[in-house]
C-alpha beads as a LAMMPS data file, in Angstrom:
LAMMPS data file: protein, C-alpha beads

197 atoms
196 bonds

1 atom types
1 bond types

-500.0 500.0 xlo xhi
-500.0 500.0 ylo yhi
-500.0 500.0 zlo zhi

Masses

1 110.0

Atoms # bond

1 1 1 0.000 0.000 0.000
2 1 1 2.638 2.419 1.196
3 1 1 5.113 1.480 -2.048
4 1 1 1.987 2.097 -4.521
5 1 1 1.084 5.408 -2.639
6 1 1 4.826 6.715 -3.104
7 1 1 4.847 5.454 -6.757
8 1 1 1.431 7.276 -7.251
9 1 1 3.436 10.624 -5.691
10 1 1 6.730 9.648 -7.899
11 1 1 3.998 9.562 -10.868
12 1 1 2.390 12.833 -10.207
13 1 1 5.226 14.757 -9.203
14 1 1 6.565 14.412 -12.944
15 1 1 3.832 14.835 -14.228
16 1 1 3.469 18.428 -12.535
17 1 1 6.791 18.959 -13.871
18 1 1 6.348 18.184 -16.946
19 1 1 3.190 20.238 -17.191
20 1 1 5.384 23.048 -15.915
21 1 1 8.098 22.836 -18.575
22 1 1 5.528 22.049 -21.473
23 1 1 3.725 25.622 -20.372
24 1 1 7.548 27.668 -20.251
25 1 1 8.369 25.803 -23.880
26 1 1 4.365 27.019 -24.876
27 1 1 5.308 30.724 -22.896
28 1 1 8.659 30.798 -24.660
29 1 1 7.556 30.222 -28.228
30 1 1 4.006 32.437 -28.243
31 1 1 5.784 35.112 -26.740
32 1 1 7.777 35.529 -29.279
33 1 1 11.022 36.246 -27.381
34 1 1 13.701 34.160 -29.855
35 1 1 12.520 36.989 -32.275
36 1 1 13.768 39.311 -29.557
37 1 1 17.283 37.398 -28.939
38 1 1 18.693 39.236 -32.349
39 1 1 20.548 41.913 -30.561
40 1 1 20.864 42.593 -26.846
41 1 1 19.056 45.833 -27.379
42 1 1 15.919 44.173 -28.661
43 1 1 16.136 41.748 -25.686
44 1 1 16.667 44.567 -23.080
45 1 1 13.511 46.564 -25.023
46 1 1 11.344 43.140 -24.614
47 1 1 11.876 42.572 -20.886
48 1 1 11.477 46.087 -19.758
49 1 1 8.449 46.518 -21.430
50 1 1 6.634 44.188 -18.683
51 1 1 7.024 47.035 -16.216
52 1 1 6.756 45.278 -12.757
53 1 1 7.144 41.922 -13.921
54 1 1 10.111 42.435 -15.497
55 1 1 11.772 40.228 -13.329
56 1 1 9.497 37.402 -13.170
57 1 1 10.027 37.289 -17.335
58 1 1 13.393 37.388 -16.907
59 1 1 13.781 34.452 -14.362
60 1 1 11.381 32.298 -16.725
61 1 1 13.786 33.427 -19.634
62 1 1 16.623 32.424 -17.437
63 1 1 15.044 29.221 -16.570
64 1 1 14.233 28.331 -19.928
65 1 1 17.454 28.947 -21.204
66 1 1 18.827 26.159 -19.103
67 1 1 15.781 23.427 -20.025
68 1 1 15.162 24.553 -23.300
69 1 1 18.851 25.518 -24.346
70 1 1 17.633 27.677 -27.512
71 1 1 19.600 30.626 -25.387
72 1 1 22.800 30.591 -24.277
73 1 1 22.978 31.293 -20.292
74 1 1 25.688 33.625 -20.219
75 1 1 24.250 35.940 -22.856
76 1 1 21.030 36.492 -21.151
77 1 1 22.883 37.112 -17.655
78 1 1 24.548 39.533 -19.469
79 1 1 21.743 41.244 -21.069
80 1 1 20.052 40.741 -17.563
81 1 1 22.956 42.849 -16.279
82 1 1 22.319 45.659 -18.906
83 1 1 18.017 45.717 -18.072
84 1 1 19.122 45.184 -14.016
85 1 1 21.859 45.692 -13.196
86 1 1 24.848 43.313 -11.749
87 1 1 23.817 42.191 -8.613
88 1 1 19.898 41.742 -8.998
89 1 1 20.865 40.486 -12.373
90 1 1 23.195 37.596 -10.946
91 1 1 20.933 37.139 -8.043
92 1 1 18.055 36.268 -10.581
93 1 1 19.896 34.430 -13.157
94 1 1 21.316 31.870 -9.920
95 1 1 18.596 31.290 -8.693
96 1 1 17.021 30.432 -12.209
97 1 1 19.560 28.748 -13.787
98 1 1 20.399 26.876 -10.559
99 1 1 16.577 25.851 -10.610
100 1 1 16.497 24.465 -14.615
101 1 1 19.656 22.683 -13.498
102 1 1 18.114 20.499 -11.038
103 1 1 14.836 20.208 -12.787
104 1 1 17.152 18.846 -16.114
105 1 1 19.041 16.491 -14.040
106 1 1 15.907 15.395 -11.626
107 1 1 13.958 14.680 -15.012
108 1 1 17.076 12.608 -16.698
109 1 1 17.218 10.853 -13.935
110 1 1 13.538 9.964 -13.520
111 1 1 12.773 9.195 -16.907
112 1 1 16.318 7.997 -18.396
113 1 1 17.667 8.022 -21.816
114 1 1 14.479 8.613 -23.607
115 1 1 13.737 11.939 -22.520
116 1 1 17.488 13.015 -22.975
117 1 1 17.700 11.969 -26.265
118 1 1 15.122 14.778 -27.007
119 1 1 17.255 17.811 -25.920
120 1 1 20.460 16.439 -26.591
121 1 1 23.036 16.539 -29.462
122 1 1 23.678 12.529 -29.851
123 1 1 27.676 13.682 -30.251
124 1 1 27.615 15.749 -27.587
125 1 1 25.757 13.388 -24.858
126 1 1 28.053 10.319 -26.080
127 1 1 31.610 12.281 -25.809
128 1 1 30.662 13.849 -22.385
129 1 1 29.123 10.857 -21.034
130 1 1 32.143 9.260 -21.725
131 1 1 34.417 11.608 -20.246
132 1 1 31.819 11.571 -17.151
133 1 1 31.970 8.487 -16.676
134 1 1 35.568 8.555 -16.596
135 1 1 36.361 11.956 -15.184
136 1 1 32.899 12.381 -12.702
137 1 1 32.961 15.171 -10.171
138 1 1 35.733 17.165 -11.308
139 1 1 34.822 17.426 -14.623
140 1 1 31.732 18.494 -13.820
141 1 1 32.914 21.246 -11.646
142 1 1 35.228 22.169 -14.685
143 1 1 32.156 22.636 -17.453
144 1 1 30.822 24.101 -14.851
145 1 1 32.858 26.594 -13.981
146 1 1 34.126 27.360 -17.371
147 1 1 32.195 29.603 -19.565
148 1 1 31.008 28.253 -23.147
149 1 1 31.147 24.491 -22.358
150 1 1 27.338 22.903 -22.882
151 1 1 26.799 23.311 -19.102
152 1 1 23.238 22.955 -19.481
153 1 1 23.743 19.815 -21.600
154 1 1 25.989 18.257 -18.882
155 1 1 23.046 18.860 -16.394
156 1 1 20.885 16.249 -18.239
157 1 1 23.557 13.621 -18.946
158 1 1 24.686 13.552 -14.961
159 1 1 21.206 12.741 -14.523
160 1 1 21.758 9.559 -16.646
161 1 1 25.431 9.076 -14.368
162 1 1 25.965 7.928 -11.317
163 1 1 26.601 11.330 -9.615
164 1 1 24.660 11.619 -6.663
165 1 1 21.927 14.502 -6.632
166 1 1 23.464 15.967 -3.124
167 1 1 26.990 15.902 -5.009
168 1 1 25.372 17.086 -8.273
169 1 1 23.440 20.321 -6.409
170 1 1 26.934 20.822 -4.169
171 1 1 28.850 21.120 -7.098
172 1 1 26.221 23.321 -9.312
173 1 1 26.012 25.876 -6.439
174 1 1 29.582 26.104 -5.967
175 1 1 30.683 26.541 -9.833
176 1 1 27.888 28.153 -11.855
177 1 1 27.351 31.525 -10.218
178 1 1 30.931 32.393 -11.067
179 1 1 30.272 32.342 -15.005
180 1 1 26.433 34.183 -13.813
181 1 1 28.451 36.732 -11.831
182 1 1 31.039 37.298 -15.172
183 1 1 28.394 37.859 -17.846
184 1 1 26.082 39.901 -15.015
185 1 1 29.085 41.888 -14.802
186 1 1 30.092 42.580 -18.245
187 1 1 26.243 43.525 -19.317
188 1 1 26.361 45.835 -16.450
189 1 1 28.844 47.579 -17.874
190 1 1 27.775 50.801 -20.136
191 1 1 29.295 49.439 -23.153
192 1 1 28.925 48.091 -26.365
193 1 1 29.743 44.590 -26.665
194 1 1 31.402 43.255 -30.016
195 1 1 30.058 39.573 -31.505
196 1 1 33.837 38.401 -31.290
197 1 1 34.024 39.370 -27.546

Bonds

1 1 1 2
2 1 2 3
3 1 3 4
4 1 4 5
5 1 5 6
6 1 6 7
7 1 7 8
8 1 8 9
9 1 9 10
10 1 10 11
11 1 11 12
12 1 12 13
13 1 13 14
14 1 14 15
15 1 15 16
16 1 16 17
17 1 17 18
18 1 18 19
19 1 19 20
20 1 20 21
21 1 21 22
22 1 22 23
23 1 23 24
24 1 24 25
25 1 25 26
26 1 26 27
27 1 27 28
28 1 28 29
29 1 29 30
30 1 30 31
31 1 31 32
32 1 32 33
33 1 33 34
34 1 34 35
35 1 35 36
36 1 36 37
37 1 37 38
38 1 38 39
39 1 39 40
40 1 40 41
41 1 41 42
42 1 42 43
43 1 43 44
44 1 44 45
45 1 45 46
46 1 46 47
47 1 47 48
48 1 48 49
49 1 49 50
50 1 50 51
51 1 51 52
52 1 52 53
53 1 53 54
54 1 54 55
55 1 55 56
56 1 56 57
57 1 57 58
58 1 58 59
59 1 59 60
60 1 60 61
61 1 61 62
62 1 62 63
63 1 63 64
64 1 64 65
65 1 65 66
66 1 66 67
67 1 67 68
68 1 68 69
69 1 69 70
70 1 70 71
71 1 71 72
72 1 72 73
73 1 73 74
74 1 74 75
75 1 75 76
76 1 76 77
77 1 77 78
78 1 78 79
79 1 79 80
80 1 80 81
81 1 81 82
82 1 82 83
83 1 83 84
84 1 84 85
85 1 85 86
86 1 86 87
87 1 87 88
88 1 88 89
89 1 89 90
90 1 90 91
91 1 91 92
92 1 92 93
93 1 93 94
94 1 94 95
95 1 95 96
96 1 96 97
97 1 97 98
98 1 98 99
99 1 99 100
100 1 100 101
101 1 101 102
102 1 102 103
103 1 103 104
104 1 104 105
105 1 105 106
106 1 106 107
107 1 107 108
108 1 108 109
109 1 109 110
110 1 110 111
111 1 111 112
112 1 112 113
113 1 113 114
114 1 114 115
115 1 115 116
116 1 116 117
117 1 117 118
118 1 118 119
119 1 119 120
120 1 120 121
121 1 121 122
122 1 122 123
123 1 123 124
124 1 124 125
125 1 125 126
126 1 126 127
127 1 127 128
128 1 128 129
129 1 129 130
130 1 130 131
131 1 131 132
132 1 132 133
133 1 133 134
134 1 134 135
135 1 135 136
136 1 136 137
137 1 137 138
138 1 138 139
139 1 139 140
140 1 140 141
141 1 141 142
142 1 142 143
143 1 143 144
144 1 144 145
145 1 145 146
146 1 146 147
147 1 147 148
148 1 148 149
149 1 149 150
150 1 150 151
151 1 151 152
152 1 152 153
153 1 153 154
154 1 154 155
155 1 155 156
156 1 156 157
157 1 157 158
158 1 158 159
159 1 159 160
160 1 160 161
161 1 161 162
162 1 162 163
163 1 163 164
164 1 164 165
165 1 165 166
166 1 166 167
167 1 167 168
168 1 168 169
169 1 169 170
170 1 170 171
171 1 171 172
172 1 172 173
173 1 173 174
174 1 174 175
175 1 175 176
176 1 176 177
177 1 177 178
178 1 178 179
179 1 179 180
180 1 180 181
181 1 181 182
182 1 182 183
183 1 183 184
184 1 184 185
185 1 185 186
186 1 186 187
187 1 187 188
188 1 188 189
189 1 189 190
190 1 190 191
191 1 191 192
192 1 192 193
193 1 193 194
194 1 194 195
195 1 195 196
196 1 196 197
């Protein structure tokens, strides 16, 4: 009785989840914000124009960027820190970002290969579940840490690993804000950035 009541809760629990990420991937594409992600100018023009719930729209962006992937995490921290400013900016994007990490690796883990073989790159989830396998913790704290690695990838192929969620969470809040608190401070700064940069 007690194991079918917990698999009933297991059951709904991603379902609720899922029903969360289909409405952000529904949110995402009717709002038309990729159409806003051609310049950081049009980006910064899309969120302010919510007023007051600017930064709710931004931490969904933020969020979505990590489960989705269509937008790069460090370029929307640092158009957050152009709109925000760098503090409320980083404080957003962790807390976001952080959040879609966990929800990523949770759902990998819960519902295995089949559900990361929709968001990932078949190259990309065999060579770094290789080295993942071979490297574990420190590697993670590595793509982590360093700025345009597929960190958001990596979040749904540890789910598939062996990594353990409380090492997995450890590591993610130790390594990621760094990158968030780079690009939050480079889009706070009053100047133009090139493409190359």
């Amino acid at each position: 009785m007690n194991n079918k009541a917990e698999k009933v809760k297991h059951i709904f629990g991603v379902l609720v989840i899922i029903g969360v990420l289909i409405g952000i991937g529904v949110y995402v594409k009717a709002s038309g914000i990729m159409d806003k992600l051609t310049s950081l100018e049009e980006f910064k023009k899309y969120i302010t124009s919510f007023g007051a719930k600017a930064d709710l729209v931004f931490f969904i962006v933020q969020l979505a960027s990590v489960i989705f992937a269509p937008i790069p995490s460090n370029i929307s921290s640092a158009a957050g820190g152009m709109i925000f400013g760098l503090w409320k900016s980083f404080i957003i994007s962790s807390i976001a970002i952080i959040c879609g990490s966990v929800v990523v690796f949770v759902l990998a883990r819960k519902l295995g290969k089949p559900f990361a073989d929709r968001f990932l790159n078949p190259k990309i989830a065999e060579k770094y579940g290789q080295l993942l396998a071979r490297k574990g913790d420190m590697l993670l704290a590595i793509i982590f840490f360093l700025p345009f690695l597929p960190d958001d990838a990596i979040c749904i192929i540890a789910g598939l690993s062996s990594i353990k969620f409380s090492k997995f969470l450890t590591i993610a809040l130790l390594t990621r804000p760094w990158g968030i608190l780079a690009a939050s401070a480079i889009g706070s700064i009053d100047t133009i950035i090139r493409l190359w940069g």
